[in-house]
N, C-alpha and C positions, 0 to 999 in steps of 0.2 A: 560494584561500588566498594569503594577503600573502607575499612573498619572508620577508620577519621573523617571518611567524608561525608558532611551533612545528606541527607535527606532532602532532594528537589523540592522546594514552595510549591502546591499547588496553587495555582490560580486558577481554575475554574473546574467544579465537583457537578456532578450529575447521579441523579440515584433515581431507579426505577422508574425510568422514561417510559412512559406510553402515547402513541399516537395511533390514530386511526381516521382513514378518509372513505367512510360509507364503511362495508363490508371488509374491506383491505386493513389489517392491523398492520401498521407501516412500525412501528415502531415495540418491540415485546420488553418491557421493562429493564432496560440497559442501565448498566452503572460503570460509569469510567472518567476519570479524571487527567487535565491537564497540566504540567509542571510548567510553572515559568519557565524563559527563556529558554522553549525548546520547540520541534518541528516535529508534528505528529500528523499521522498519514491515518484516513478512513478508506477503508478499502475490500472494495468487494463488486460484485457485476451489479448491473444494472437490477434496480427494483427494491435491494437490501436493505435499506432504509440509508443507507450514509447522506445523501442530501436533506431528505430528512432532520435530520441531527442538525446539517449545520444552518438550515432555518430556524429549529427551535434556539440555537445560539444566538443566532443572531436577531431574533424577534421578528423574524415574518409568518412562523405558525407559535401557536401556543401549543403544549402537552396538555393532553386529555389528563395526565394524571403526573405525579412524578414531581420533583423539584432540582433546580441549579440555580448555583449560588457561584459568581464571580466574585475575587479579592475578596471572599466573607461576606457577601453580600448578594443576597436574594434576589434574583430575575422574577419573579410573578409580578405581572403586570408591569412591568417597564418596558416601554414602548421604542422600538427598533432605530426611532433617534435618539432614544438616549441612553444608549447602551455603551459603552465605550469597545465598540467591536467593527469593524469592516470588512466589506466581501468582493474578494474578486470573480466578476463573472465567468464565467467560461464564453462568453460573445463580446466579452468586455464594455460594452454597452458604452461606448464613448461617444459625445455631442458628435455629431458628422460638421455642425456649424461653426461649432469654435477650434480656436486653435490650439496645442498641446497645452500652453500654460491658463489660457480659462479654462478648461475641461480638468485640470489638476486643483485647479484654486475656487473651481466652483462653488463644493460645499462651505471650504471658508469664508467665500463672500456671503453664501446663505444664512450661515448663523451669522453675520454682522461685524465679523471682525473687520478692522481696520484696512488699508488698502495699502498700508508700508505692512504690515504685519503677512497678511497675505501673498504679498510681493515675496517677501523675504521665505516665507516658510514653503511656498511651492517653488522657489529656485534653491530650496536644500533638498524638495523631496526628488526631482529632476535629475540635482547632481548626484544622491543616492542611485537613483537606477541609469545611470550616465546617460541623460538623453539632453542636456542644456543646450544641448548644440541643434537640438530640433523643435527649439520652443515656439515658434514661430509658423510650424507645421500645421496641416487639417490630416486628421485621421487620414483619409483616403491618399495622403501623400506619403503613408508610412507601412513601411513589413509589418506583417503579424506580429514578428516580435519585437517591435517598437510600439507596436500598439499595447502588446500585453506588459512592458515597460511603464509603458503610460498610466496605465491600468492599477498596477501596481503603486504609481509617485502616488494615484488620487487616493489610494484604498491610505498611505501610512501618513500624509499628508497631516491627515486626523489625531495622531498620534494615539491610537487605539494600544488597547491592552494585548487582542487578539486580532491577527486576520486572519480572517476566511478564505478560501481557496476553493472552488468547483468549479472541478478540473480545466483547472486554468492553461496548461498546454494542450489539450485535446485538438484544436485547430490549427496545430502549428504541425510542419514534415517534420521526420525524424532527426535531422541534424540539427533541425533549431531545436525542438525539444529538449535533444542531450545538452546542448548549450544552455536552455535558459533554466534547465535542473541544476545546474553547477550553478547560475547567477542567483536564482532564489536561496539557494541554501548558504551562499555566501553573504549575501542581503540579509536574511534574518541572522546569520552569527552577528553583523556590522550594526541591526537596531534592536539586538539582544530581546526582541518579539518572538511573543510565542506564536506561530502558526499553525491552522488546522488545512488539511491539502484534501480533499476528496477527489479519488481515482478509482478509475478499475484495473488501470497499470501496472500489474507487477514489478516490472524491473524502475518503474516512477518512481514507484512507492520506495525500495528497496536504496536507490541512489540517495534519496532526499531525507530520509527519515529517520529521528533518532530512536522514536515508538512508532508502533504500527498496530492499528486496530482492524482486525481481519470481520467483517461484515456474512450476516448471510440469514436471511429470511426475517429481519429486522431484530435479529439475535446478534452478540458479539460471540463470535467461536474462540477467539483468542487474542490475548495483547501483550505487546512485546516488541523487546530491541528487534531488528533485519534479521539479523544472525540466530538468534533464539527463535524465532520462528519460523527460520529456513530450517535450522540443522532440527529443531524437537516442536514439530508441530503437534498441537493437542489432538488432532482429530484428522481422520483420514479426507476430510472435506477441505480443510487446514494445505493439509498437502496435497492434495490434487490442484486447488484454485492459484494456489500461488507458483503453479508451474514445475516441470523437466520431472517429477517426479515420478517411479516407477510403485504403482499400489499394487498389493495382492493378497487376496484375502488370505487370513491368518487364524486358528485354531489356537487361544492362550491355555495352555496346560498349568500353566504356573505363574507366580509374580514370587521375585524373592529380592529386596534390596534393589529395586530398580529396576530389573530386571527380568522381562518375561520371556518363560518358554511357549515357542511355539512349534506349530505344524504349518505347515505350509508346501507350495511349490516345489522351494527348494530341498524338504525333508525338515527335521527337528534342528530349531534356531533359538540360541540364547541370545538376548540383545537386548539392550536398552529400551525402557518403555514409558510412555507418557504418564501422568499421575493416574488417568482415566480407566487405565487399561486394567481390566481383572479377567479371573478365568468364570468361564460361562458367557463374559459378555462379545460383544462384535470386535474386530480388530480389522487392520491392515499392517502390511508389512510394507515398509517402506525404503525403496532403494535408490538412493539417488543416481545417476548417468555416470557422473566423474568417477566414483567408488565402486564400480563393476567393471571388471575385465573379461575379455573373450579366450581366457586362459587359465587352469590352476587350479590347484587342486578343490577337494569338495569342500562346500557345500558347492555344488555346480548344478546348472541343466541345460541340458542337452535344446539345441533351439536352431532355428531355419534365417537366414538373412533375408531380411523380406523390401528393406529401405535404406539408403545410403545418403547422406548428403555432405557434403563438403561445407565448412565453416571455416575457413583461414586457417585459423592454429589446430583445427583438430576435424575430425570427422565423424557424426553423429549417424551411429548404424541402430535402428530397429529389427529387433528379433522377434519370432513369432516362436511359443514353447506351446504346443497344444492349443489350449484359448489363448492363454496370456501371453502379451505382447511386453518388449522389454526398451527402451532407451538403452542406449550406451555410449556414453563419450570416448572417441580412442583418438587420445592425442598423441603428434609427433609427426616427424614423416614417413612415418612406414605406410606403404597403402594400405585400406580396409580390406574386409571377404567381400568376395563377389557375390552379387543378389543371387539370393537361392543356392548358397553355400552353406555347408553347415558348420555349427561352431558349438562352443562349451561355455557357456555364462557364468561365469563365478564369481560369488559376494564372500566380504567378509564379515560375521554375525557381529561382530563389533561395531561396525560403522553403519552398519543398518538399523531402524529403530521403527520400535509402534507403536502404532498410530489408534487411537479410540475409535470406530466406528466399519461399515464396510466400505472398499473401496466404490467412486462412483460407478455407473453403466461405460465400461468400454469405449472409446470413440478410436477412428488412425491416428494415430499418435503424433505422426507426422504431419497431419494436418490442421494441430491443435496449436500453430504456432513455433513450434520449436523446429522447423526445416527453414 
């Protein structure tokens, strides 16, 4: 942010969230705030608490403990229709009986408005998600993603402060998906609404998001732009969940100006290090695929081609060094080492950084998504 540039408005603050259903603490005291006109992604695997969260936003649970406060103003006990918030289902949950424009104007007609009024306002919410030409439609006459189009006219229709989101693409294939990630985040610049998206999607999350709240055992691990949470994850859970990352347990000897010494794999590394990081406590070394070559001088190590795949513009080879297994991106058209060739792994202790905690348990790497 510019020295001159104001400070984002929040519109909606949360402090010390707790939830709990029976014995399951769903929610451990979170505190995290949302800025006007902007698209903020909850993200983390299944269980984490992030839907969670966006029920208590939206008033279908209450917090055991905790407060939030939209526009300066107090949620306790304000009940789910009169919250000025809307939620897109992830089933989308559309009348099967009527047709795109009563299923859009529904709740309009419910609270009582007029019927030129309601007319007018679901034929602007329609032409927002460009569907006027299918007003006429019954669900089961339309693609997933006209339905979740649809889904969308009814949720802003309201003209809501915030809409909800969980995981609103998850039933759609992967080309619609990339598509309707570009239509949503161009939709909320166009009604300058703030959106909340809950996914377990990484690259979802990453495409659409201008913050991102990384989720994990109804704790927030970290929150942050795409980029600040790709390149300086606070914690090695941090970077393992959100993908392509290489972890390896790390020995900190030192912190000086940012920067911690460690031990590791590759021998003694100076590198950039999270706030968390000190000597005595756990760490990982963290190396991404793109910034490792299979050539060059030390810090290097010595390692066995164990997997190869082909991706278009480049080709993603796993190496096996001892225990640890390594990613490697090696773009171009040169071809890769043959399986079971050996090669020389080398990073630069400058683009490498750690990470607070141990790496996870091990899994093949290749078959964690990234082949």
């Amino acid at each position: 942010m510019a020295l001159d540039e104001p400070a984002p408005t929040v519109l909606l603050e949360a402090n010390d969230l707790h939830k709990s259903y029976g014995p399951v603490h769903a929610i451990r005291g979170v505190d995290f705030a949302l800025a006007q006109n902007s698209y903020v992604t909850l993200l983390g695997p299944s269980g984490c608490g992030k839907t969670t969260i966006l029920r208590l936003i939206g008033g279908f649970e209450t917090p055991d403990s905790g407060r939030m406060a939209l526009a300066g103003q107090l949620l306790d006990g304000v009940p789910a229709a009169r919250r000025p918030v809307n939620t897109v289902f992830q089933s989308y949950a559309l009348f099967p009986h009527l047709d795109v424009t009563a299923n859009v104007g529904f709740g309009l007609s419910l609270a009582g408005l007029g019927a030129e009024e309601v007319a007018t306002r679901t034929a602007d919410a329609l032409r927002m998600v460009r569907m006027e030409e299918m007003a006429n439609r019954r669900p089961h006459q339309l693609s997933g993603g006209q339905q979740q189009r649809v889904a969308l006219a009814r949720a802003i229709v309201n003209r809501p402060k915030i809409l909800l989101l969980d995981e609103p693409l998850s039933a759609l294939d992967r080309k619609m998906r990339k598509d309707m990630q570009i239509e949503l985040k161009d939709l909320q610049r166009r009604l300058g609404l703030t959106f909340l998206h809950v996914t377990h999607d990484q690259e979802e999350a990453f495409a659409l998001s201008d913050r991102i709240i990384v989720m994990n055992s109804g704790l927030i691990e970290q929150s942050g732009t795409p980029e600040a949470i790709y390149r300086h994850p606070e914690s090695a859970y941090v970077a393992d969940f959100i993908g392509g990352s290489n972890l390896l347990p790390a020995k900190v000897v030192a912190v000086v100006d940012g920067k911690a010494t460690v031990e590791c794999a590759f021998g003694s590394l100076i590198s950039p290090a999270a706030p968390g990081v000190g000597v005595g406590k756990r760490a990982s070394i963290c190396l991404r695929p793109e910034l490792l070559v299979l050539s060059g001088d030390a810090p290097r190590l010595a390692a066995r081609v164990t997997h190869v795949v082909f991706q278009g513009a480049d080709w993603l080879v796993e190496a096996t060094a001892g225990e640890h297994k390594l990613l490697v991106r090696a773009v171009g058209a040169a071809p890769p080492p043959e399986i079971g060739s050996s090669v020389s792994v080398h990073c630069d202790p400058d683009q490498a950084w750690v990470a607070a905690g141990d790496p996870p348990i091990a899994t093949p790497l290749m078959a964690a998504g990234d082949g």
